[in-house]
Backbone as a printed PyTorch tensor [residue, N CA C, xyz], in Angstrom:
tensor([[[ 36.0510,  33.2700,   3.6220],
         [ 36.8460,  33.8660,   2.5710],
         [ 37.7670,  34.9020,   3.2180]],

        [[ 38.9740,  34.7280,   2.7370],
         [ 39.7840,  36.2440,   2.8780],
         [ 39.9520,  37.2090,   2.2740]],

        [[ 40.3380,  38.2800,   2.8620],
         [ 40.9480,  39.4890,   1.4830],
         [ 42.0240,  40.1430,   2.2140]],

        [[ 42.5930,  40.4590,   1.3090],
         [ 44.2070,  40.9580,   1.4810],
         [ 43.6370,  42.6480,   0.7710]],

        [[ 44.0570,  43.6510,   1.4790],
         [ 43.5890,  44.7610,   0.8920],
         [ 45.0830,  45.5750,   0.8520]],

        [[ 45.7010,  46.3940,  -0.1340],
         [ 46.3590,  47.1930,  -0.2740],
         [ 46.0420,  48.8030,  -0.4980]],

        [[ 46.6660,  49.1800,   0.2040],
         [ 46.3540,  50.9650,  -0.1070],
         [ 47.6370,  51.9200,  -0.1570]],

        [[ 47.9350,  52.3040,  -0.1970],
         [ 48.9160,  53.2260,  -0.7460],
         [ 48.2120,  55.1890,  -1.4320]],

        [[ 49.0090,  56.0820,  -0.6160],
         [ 48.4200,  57.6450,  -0.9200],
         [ 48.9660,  58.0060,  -2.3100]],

        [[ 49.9410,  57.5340,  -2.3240],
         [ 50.8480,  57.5030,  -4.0290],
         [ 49.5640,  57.4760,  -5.2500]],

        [[ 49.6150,  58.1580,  -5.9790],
         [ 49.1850,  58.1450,  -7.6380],
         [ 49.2620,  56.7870,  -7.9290]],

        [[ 50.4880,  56.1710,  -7.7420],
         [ 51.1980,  55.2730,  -8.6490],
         [ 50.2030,  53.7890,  -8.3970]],

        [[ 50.0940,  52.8810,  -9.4050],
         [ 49.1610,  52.0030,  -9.6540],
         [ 49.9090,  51.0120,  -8.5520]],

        [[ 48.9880,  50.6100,  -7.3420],
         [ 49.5490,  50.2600,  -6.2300],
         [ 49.5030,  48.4980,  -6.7590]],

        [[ 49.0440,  47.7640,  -7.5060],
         [ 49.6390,  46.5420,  -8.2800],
         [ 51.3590,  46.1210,  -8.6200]],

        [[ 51.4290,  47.4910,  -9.1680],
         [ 52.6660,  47.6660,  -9.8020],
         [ 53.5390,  47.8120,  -8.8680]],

        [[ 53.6430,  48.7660,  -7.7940],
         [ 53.9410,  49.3250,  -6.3880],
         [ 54.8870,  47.8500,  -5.6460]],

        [[ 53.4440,  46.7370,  -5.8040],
         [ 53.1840,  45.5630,  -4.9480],
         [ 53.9890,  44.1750,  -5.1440]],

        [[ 53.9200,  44.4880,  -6.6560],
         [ 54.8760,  43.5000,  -8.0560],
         [ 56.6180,  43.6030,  -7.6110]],

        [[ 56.5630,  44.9840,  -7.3440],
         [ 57.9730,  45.4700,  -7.7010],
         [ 58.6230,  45.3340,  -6.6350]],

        [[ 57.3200,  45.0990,  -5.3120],
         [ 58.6090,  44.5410,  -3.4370],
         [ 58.3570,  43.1640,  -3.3310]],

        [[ 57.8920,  42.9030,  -4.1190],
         [ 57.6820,  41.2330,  -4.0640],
         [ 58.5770,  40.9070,  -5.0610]],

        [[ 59.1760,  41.8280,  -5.8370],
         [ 59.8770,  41.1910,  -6.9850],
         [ 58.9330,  39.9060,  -7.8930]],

        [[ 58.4800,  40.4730,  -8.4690],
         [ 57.6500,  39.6210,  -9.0970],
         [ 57.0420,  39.8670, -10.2540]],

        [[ 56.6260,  38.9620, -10.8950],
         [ 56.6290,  39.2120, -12.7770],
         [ 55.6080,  38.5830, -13.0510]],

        [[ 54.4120,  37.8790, -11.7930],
         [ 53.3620,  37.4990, -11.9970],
         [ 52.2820,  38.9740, -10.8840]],

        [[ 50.8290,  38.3210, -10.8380],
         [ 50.0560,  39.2030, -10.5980],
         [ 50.6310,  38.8530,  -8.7160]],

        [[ 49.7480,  40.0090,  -8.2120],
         [ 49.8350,  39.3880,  -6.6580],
         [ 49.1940,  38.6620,  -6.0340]],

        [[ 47.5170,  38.9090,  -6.6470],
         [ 47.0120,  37.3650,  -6.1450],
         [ 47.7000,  36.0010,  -6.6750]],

        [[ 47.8140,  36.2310,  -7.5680],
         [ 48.9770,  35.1260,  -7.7220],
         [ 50.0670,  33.9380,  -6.9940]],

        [[ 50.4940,  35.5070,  -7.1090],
         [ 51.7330,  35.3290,  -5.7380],
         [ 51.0610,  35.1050,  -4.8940]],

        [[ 50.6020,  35.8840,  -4.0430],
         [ 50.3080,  34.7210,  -2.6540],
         [ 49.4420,  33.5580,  -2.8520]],

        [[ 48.7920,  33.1620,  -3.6560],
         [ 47.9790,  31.9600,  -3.7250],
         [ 49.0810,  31.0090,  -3.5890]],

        [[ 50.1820,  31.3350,  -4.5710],
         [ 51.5230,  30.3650,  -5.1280],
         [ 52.4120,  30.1740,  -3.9640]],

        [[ 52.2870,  30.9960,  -2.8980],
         [ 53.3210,  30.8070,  -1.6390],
         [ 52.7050,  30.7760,   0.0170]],

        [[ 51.1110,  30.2150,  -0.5810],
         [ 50.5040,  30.0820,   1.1010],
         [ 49.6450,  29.1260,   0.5110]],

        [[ 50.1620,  27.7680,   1.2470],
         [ 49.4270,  26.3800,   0.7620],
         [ 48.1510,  26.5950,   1.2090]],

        [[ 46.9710,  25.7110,   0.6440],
         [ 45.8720,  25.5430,   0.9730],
         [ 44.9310,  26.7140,   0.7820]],

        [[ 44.8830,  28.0580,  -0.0810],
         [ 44.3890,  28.8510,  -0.4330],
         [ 43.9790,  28.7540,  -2.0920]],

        [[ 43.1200,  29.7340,  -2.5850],
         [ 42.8710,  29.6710,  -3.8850],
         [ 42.0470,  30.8070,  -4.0810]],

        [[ 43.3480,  31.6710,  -5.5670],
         [ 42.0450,  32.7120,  -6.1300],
         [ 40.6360,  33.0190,  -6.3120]],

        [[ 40.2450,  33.9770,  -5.6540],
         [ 38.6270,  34.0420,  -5.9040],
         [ 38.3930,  34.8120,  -6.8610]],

        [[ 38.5930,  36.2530,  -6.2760],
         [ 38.3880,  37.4740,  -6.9280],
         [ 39.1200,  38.6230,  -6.7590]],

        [[ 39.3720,  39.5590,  -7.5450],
         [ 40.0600,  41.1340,  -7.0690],
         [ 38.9920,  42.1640,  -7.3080]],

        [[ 39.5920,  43.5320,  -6.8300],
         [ 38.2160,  44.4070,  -6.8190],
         [ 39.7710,  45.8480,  -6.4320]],

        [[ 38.8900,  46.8370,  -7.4470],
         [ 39.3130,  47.9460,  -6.9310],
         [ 38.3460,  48.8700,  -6.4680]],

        [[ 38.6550,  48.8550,  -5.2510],
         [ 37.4960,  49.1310,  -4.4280],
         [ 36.9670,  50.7760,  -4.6820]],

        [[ 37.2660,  52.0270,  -5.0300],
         [ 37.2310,  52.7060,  -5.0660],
         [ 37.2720,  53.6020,  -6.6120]],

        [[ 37.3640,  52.7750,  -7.0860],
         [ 37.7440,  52.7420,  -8.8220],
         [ 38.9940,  53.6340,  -8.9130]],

        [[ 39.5620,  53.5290,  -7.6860],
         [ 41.0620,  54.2810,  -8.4990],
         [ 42.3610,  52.8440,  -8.7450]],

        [[ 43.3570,  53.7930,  -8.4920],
         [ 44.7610,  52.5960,  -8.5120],
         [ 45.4750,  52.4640,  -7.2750]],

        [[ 45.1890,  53.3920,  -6.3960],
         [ 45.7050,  53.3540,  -5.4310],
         [ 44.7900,  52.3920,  -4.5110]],

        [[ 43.8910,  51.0840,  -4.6010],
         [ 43.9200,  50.5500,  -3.6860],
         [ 43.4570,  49.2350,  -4.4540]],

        [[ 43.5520,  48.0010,  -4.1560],
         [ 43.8090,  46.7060,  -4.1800],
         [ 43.1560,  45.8450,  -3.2420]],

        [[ 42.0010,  45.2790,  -3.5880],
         [ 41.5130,  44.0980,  -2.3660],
         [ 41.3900,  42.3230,  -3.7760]],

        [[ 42.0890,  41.9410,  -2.8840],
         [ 42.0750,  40.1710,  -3.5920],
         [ 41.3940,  39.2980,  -2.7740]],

        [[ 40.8600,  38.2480,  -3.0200],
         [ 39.4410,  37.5640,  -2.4170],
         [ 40.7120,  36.1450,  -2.4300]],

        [[ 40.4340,  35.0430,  -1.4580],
         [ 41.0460,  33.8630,  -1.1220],
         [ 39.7710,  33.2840,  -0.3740]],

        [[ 40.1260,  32.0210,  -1.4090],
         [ 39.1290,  30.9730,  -0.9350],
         [ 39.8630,  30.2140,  -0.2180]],

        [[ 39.5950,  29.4790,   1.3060],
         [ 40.1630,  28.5830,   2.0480],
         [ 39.4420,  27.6200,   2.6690]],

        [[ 39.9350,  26.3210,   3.7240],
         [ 39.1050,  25.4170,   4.4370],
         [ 39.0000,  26.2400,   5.4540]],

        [[ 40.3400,  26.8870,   6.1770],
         [ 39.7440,  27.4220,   8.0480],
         [ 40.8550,  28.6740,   7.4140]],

        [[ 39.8110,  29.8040,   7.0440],
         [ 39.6620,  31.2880,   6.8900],
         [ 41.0910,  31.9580,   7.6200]],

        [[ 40.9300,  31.8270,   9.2010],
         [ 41.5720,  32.2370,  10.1890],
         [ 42.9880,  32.1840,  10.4300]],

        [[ 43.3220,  30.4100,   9.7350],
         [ 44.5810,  29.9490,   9.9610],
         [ 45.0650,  30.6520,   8.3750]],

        [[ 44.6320,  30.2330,   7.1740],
         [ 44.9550,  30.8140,   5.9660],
         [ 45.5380,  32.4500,   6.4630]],

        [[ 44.6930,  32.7410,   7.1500],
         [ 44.6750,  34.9150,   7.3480],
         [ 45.7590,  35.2220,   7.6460]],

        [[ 45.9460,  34.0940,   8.9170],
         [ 47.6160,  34.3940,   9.5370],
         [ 48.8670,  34.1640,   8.7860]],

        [[ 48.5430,  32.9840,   8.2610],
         [ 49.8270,  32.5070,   6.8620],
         [ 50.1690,  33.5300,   5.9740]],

        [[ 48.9750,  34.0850,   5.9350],
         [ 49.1690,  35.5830,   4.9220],
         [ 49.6620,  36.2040,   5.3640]],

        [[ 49.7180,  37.0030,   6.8290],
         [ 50.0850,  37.8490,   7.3810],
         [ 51.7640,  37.3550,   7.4080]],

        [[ 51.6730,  36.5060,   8.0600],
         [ 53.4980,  36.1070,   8.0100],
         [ 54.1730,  36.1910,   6.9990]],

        [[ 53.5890,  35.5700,   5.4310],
         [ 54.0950,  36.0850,   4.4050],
         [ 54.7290,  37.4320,   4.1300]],

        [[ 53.6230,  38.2520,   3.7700],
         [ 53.7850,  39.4900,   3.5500],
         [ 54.2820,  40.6700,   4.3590]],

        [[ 54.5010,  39.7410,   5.7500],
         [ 55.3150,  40.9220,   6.6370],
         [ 56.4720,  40.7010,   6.4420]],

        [[ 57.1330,  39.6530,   6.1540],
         [ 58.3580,  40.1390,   5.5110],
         [ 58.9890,  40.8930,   4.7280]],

        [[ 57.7330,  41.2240,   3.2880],
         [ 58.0600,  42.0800,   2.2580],
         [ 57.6570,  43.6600,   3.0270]],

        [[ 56.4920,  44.1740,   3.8560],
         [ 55.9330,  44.9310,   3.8380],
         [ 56.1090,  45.5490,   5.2400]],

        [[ 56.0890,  44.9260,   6.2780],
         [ 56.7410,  45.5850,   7.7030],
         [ 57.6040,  46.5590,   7.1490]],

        [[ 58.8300,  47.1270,   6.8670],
         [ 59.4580,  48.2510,   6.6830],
         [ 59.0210,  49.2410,   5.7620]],

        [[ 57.9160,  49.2850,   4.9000],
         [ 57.5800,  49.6280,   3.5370],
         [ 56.5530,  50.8050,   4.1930]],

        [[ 56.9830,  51.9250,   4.2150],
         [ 55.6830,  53.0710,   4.7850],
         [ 54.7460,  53.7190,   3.9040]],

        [[ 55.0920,  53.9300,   2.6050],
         [ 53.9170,  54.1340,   2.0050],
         [ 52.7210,  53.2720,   1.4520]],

        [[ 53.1370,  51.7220,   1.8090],
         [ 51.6290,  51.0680,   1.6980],
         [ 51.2420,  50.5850,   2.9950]],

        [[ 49.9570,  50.4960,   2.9250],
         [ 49.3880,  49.3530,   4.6360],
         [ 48.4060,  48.6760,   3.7260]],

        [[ 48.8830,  47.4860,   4.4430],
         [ 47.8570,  45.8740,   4.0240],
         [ 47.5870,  45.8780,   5.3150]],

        [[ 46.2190,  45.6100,   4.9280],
         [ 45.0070,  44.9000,   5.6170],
         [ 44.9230,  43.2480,   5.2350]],

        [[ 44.2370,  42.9220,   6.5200],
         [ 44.3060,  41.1680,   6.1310],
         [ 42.5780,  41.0540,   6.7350]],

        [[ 41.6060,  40.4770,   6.1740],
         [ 40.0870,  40.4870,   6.5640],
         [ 39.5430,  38.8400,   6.3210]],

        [[ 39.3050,  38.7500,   7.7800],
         [ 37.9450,  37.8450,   6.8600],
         [ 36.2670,  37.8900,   6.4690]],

        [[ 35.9840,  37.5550,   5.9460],
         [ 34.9010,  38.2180,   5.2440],
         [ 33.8570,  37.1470,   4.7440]],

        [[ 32.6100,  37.2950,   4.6240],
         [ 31.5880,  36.4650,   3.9980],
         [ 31.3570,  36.4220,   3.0810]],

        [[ 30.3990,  35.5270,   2.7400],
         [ 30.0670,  35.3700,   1.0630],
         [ 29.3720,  36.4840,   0.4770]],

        [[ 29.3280,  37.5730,   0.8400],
         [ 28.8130,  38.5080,   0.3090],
         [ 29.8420,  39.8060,  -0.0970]],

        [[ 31.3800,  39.2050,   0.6300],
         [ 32.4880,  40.3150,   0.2670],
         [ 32.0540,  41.0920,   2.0320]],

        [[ 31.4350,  41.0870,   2.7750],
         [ 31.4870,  41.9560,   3.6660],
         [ 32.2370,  41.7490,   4.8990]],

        [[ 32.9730,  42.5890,   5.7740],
         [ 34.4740,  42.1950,   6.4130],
         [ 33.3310,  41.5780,   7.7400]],

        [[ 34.4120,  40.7800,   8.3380],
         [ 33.3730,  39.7340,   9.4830],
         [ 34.6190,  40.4020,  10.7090]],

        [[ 36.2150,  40.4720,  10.1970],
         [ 37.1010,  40.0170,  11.3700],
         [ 38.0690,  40.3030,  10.6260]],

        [[ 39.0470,  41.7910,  11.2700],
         [ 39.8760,  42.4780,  11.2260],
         [ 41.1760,  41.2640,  11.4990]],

        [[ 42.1860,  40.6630,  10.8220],
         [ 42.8280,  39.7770,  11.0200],
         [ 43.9620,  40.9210,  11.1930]],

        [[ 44.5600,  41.4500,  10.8630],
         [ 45.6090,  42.1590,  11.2280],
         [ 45.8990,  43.4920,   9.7280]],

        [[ 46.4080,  44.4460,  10.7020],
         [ 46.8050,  45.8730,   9.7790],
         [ 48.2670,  45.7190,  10.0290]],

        [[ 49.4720,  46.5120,   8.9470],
         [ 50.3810,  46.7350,   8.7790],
         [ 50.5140,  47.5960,   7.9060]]])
């Protein structure tokens, strides 16, 4: 399984934050499910019970190759963007991180 984690120090509801550099009018797991073949929604979680952070769960066949597809995605939107850093993880069936796939 993967997870895509967002964080941001901002107040501001980092969903919304996430919507608005993606230009987008659907959710963000969404979005990336919809623009990295061979993946599929699992779960989201706010990890901390605030708004400022964001982890989405992706179900895949090979974890690793999915992780990177992600990463290429979203560095387009997010490489220049300094008040958020995504994390990219893979992780077990229990939600617990196995393998740091890449920070930005």
């Amino acid at each position: 399984m993967i997870k895509v984690k967002f964080i941001t120090q901002s107040h501001d509801d980092i969903c919304d934050i996430v919507e608005n550099i993606l230009n987008s009018k659907i959710d963000v797991a969404d979005w990336i499910a919809a623009h990295i073949p061979g993946i599929s929604f699992d779960c989201m979680n706010y990890p901390y019970g605030t708004e400022n952070c964001y982890e989405c769960y992706f179900q895949s066949e090979n974890d690793s190759d999915a992780a990177q597809n992600i990463y290429k995605v979203l560095k387009r939107y997010f490489a220049e963007v300094n008040d958020i850093n995504v994390e990219i993880w893979t992780v077990d069936s229990k939600l617990d991180d196995i393998n740091n796939v890449v920070k930005f």
